[in-house]
N, C-alpha and C positions, 0 to 999 in steps of 0.2 A: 572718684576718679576725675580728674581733671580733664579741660577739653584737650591741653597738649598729649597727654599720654591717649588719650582714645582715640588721636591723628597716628600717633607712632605706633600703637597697638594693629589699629585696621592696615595701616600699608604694610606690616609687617604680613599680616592674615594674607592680604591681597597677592604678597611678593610668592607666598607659598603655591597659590594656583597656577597651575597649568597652562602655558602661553596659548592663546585660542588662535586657532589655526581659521576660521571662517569670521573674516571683518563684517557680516552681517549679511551678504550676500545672497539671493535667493540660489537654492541647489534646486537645477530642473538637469534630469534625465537627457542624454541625447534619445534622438528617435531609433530604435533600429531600423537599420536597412536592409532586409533579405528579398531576394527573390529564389521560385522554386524553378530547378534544372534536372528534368527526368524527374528521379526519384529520389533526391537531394536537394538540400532544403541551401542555402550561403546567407551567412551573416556577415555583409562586410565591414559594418563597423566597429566589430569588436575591440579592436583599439582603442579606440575612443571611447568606448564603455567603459571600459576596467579604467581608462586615464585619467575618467570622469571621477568613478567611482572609488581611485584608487586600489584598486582592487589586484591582484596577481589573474593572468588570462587564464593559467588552467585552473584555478578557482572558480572562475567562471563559467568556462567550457563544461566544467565537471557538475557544477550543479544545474546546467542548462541539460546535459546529458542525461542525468539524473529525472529530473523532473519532466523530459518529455519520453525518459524511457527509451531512449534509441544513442546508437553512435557517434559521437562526435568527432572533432580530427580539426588542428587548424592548419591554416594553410596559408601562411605566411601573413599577413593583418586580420584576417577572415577566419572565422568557425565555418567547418561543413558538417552538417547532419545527415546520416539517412531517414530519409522519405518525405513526405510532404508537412510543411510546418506552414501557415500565416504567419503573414506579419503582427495580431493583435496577440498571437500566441508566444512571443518573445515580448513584446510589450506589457501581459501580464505577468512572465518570469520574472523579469526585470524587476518589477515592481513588487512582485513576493520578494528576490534576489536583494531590493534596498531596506525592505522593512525587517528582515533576519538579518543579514551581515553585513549590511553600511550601518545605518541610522540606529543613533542610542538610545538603549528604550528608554532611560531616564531623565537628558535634556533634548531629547531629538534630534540633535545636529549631525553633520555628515562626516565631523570631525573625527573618525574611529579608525583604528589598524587592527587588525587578526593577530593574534601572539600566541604562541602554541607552549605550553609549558607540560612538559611528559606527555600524556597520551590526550591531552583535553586541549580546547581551542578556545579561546577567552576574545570578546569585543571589548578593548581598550579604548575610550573617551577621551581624547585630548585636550576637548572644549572644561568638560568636568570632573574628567579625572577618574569616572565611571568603569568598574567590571566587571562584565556578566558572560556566562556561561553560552557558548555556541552549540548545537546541534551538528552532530559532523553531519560529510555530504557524501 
């Protein structure tokens, strides 16, 4: 094989990949911001989470719900819970929430979207093209 055909061979290969959506950039989590009121918990930055994350809010909401076992409800930018939640206790959600359904378990990147095809939910890799199977919520 010649050096010209293994230049036209490899950009050929290259041109088949998947435009990568993250120029290299470190991906850091915003912080949540709640505080507790009564016996209600507010996340007011949920916006900026999911915007972050790219993520859909009742995707979010629902497995925030899910995993602390109580109520949820948003309320215009803002998740409300019932009862009392900390702050470290949305910052470990979070972080279980990026390593199941942002982050690719194969190249790592935060490059992914959720695509539901019949009854299952797949994590799509943009950066590689990557798909794997989701746990629903």
């Amino acid at each position: 094989m010649s050096e010209g055909e293994y230049e036209r061979l490899l950009n050929r290969a290259l041109s088949k990949l998947p435009p990568r959506a993250d120029k290299g950039g470190r991906f850091e989590l915003p912080e949540p911001l709640s505080s507790i009121s009564g016996n209600r918990t507010v996340l007011y930055n949920l916006n900026e989470i999911c915007n972050r994350l790219n993520r859909d809010r009742d995707h979010l909401l629902k497995f925030l719900s899910r995993e602390m076992a109580t109520a949820g409800s948003l309320d215009g930018a803002r998740a409300v819970f019932q009862g009392n939640f900390e702050n470290r206790v949305f910052k470990r959600l979070l972080d279980m929430y990026v390593k199941d359904y942002v982050l690719c378990p194969i190249c790592h990147q935060q490059d992914t979207k959720i695509v539901k095809k019949g009854h299952y939910h797949f994590l799509v890799c943009e950066a590689c093209g990557a798909t794997s199977s989701l746990r629903g919520i």
